[in-house]
C-alpha positions in Angstrom: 0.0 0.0 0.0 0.9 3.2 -0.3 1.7 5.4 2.4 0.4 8.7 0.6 -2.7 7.2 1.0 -2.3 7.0 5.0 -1.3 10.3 4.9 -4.3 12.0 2.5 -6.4 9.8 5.4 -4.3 11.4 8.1 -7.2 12.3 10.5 -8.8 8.8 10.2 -5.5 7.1 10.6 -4.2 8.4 13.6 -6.7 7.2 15.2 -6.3 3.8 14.5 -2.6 4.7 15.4 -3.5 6.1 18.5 -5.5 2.2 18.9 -2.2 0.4 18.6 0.6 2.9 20.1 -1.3 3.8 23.4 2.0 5.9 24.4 2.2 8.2 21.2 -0.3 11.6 22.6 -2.2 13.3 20.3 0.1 15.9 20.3 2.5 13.2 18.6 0.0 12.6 16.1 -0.5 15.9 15.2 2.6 16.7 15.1 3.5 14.0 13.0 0.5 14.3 10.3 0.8 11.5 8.7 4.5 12.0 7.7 5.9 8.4 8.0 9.7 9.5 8.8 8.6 11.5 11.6 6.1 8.5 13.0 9.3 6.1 12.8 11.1 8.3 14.5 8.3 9.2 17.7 7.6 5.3 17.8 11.2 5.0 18.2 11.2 7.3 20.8 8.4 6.7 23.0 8.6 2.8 22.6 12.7 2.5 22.6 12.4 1.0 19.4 15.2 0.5 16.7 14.3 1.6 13.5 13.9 -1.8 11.8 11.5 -2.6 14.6 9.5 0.4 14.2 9.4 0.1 10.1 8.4 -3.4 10.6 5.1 -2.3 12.8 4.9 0.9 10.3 4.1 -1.8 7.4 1.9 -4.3 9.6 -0.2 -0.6 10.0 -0.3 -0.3 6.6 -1.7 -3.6 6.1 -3.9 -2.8 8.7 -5.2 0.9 7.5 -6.2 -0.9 4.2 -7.4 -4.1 5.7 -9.9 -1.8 7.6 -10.9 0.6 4.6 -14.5 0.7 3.4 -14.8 -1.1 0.0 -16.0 0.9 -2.6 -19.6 0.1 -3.4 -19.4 0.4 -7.0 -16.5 -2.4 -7.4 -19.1 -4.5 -4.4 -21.5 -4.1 -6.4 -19.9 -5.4 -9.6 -19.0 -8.5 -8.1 -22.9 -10.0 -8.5 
């Protein structure tokens, strides 16, 4: 996926990041908006993560954010 999409999503995101990293604030999140360098590095710092580590969760979120996405209705509706 495409993390310009996470970012374009920002405000519906960080709340499913705020779900799964309890420790970042919103302050965090708001400061990061959406930029994914800058959420490797506050997961990093609040967690003690290395950066491999913190990429790795980055990209289970990804899979995640578009696991959770509404489908469009026009492709669901295609399908019968």
């Amino acid at each position: 996926m495409n993390w310009d999409i996470i970012e374009g999503k920002w405000k519906q995101a960080s709340g499913m990041a705020k779900a799964k990293w309890g420790k970042l604030t919103d302050d965090d999140l708001k400061a990061v908006a959406g930029k994914k360098d800058q959420l490797i590095g506050k997961l990093q710092e609040r967690y003690g993560l290395a950066k491999d580590q913190a990429e790795k969760q980055l990209g289970d979120f990804e899979r995640d954010f578009h696991d959770a996405r509404p489908t469009d209705k026009r492709s669901e509706a295609s399908r019968y």
